[in-house]
VOGU-3710 file (C-alpha; in Angstrom, 3 decimals, decimal comma):
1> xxxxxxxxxx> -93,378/-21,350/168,432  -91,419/-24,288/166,526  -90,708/-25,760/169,577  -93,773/-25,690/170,835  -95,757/-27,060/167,732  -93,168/-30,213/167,290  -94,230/-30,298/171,204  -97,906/-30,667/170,592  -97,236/-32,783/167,315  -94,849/-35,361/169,516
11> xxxxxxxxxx> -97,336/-35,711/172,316  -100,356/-36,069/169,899  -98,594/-38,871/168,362  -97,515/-40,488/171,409  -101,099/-40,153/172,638  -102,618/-42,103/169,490  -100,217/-44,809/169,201  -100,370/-45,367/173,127  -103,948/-44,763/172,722  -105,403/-48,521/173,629
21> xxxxxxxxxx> -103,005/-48,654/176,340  -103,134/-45,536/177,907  -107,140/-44,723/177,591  -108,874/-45,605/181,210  -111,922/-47,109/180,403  -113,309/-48,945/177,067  -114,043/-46,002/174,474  -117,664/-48,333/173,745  -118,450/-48,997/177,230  -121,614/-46,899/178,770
31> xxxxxxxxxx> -122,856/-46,096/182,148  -126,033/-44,338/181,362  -126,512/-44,088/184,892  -124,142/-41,672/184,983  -124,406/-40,202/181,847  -123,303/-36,650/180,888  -121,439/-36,416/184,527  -118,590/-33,763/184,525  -115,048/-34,273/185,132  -114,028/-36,115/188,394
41> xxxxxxxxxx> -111,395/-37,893/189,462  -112,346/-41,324/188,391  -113,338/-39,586/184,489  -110,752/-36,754/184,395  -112,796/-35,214/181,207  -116,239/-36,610/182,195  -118,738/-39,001/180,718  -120,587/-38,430/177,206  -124,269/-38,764/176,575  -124,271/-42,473/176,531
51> xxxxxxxxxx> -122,064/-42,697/179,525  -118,705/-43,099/177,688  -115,898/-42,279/179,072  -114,400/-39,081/176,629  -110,928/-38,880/178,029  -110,665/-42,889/176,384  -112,765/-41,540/173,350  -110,658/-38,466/172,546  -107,307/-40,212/172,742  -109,191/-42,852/170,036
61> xxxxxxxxxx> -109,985/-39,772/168,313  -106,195/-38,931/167,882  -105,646/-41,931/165,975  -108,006/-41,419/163,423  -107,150/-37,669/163,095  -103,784/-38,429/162,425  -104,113/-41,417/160,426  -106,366/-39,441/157,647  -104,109/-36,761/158,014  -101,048/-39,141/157,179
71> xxxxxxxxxx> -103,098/-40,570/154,518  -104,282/-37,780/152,522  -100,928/-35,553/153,188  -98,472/-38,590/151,841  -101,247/-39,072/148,834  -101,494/-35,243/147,903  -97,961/-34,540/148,214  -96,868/-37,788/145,981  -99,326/-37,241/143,402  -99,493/-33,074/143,279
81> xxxxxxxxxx> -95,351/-34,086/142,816  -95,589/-35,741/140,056  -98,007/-33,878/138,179  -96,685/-30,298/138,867  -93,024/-31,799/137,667  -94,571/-33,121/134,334  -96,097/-29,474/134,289  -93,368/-27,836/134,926  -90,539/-29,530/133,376  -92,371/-29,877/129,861
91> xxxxxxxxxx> -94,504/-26,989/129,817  -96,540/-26,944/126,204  -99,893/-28,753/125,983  -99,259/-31,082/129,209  -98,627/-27,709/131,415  -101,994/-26,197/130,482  -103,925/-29,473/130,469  -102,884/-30,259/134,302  -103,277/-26,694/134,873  -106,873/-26,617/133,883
101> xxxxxxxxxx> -107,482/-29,289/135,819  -106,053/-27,767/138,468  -108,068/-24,462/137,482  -111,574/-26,633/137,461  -111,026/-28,236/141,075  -109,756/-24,828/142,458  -113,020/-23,464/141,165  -114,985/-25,149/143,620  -114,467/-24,266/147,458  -112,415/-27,249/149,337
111> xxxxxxxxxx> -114,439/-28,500/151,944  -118,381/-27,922/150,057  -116,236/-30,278/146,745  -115,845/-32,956/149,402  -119,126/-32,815/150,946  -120,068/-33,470/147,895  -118,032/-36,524/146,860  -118,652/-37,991/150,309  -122,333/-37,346/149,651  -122,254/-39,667/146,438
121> xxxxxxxxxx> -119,976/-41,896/147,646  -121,490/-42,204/150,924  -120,152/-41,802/154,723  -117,382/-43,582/155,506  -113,182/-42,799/156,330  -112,453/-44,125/153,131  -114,293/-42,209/151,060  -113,119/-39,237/153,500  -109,847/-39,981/152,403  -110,444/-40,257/149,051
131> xxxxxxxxxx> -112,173/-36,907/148,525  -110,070/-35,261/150,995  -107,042/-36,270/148,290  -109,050/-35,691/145,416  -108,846/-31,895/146,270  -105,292/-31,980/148,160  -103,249/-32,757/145,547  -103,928/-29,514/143,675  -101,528/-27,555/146,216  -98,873/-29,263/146,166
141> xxxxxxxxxx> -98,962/-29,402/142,327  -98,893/-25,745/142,205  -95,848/-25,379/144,586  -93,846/-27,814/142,657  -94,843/-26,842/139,282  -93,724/-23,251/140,357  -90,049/-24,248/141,814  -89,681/-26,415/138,492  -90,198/-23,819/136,243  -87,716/-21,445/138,174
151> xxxxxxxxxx> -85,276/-24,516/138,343  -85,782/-25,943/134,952  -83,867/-22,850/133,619  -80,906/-22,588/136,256  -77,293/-23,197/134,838  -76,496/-26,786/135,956  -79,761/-28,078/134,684  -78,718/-26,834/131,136  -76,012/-28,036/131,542  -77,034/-31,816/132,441
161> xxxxxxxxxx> -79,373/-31,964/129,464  -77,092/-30,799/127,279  -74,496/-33,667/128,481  -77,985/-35,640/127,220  -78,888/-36,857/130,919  -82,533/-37,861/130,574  -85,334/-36,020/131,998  -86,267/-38,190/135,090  -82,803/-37,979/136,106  -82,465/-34,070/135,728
171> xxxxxxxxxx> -85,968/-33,919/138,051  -84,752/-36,476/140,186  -81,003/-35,123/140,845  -81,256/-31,698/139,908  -84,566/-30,262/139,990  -87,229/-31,976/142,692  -84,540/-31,545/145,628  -84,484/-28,127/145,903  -88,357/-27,938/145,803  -88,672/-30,543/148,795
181> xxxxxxxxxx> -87,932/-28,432/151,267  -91,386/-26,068/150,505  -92,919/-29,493/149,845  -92,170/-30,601/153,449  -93,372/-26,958/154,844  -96,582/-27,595/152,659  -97,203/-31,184/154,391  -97,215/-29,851/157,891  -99,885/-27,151/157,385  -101,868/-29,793/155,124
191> xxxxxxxxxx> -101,796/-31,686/158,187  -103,838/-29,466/159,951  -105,995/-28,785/157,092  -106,872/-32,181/156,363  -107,523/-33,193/160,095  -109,694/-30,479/160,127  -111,519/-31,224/157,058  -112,171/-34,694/158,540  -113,552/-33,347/161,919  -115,685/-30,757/159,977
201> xxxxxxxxxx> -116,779/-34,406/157,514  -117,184/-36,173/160,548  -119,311/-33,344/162,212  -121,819/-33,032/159,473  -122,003/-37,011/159,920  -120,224/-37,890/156,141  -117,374/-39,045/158,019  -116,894/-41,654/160,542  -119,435/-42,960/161,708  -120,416/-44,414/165,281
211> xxxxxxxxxx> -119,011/-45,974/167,549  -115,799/-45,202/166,224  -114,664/-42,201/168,551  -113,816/-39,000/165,906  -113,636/-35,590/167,173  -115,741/-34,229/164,500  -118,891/-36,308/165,853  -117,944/-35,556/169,550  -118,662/-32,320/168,897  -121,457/-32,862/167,369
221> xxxxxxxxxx> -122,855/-35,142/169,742  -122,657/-32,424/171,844  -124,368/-29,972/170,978  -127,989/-30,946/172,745  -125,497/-30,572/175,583  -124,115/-27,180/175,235  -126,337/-25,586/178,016  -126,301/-28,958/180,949  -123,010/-30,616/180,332  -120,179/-28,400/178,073
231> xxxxxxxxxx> -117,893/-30,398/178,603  -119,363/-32,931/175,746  -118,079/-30,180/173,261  -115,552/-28,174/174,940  -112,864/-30,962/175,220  -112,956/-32,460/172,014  -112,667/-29,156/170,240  -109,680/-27,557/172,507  -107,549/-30,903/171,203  -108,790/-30,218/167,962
241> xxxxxxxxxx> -107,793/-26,621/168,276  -104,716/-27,141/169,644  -103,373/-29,817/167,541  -104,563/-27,696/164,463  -102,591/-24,999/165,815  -99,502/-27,473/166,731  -99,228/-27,965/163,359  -99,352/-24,450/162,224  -96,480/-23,302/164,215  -94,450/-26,373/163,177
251> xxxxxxxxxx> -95,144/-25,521/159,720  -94,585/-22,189/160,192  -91,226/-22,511/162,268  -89,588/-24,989/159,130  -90,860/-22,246/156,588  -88,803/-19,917/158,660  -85,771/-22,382/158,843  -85,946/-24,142/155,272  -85,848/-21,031/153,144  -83,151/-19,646/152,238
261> xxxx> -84,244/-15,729/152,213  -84,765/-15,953/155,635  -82,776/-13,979/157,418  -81,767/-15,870/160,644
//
């Protein structure tokens, strides 16, 4: 399954960096003439409502996936660092006043917290991003406030502050590399969470909005459609699927490898 999900991940990425280059036909352009027209050989995944071509739209799709996904992940995982070292390495009054933040925004489910801050801030990827980080960093500031506190306490770390090394060298050297490796497990499945977080944005129209190609408002485009032409919906959602579950089994396959109670 590790092989297969770098698989997926690899071609994916290919796919939306080739993406002007290898799509067919102009994402924008329409043939309403023969709109909604199934898969032939000319439009291997058929035409959209407006005659688009969604072969040329999906792989356009792929690019904005992965680029909110790349966004929010790097974000998240930079800022949940930083906070869930100060957390952990200090503990006191600065451990329980990021951890009730932490406590307030995990209070709220994910995806209805971001509806929400899209919904004031308005519909647009940036503002995806932004709310998408808003509630991503939490995570990963719970995973590294966690290995911190187990590390902070280990014999060589005592040792180094008692030699009076100062405490951004003892996280940098001694503490925040043994917690990367969960941190790099955590960014692959937050890959898949955030890309579908934007597709779900993007379907309830808070995301990208037209004519930009997302999968989110394929889908939703199709849905008049489900009934005449399926293919509208079907094909956008099986990448989604599938890259969602790429990810997974990535993630899932360096959990396996990265820790070290795994018995290989």
């Amino acid at each position: 399954m590790t092989r297969v999900g770098a698989a997926i991940v690899l071609i994916v990425a290919l796919a939306a960096l080739g993406a002007p280059w290898i799509a067919p036909h102009d994402p924008a352009a329409q043939q309403l003439a023969l709109r909604l027209e199934g898969p032939t050989a000319r439009h291997v995944l058929g035409l959209d409502e407006l005659g688009r071509d969604i072969f040329s739209r999906v792989l356009l799709g792929a690019r904005v996936s992965l680029l909110v996904g790349l966004i929010v992940v790097g974000v998240s995982a930079l800022v949940g660092t930083f906070f869930g070292s100060l957390a952990g390495y200090y503990g006191g009054r600065v451990d329980q006043l990021i951890s009730r933040v932490m406590d307030v925004l995990l209070a709220f489910p994910g995806l209805l917290l971001a509806i929400a801050l899209v919904a004031v801030l308005g519909p647009s990827l940036t503002n995806v991003v932004l709310a998408l980080t808003v509630i991503g960093w939490v995570g990963y500031a719970r995973l590294v406030r966690g290995q911190v506190l187990r590390a902070r306490e280990l014999e060589y770390v005592v040792a180094a502050r008692a030699l009076g090394a100062g405490t951004w060298r003892i996280l940098e050297r001694h503490v925040l590399p043994p917690a990367l490796p969960a941190v790099t497990v955590q960014s692959t499945l937050g890959m898949a969470t955030a890309i579908l977080s934007e597709a779900s944005l993007s379907f309830l129209g808070l995301g990208v909005q037209p004519p930009t190609p997302s999968w989110g408002t394929m889908i939703n485009g199709g849905r008049a459609h489900l009934l005449d032409a399926p293919h509208l919906t079907v094909f956008p959602g099986l990448c989604l699927a599938i890259v969602v579950l790429g990810f997974n089994f990535l993630g899932d396959g360096l959990r396996d490898r990265l820790d070290p109670r795994h018995e290989k």
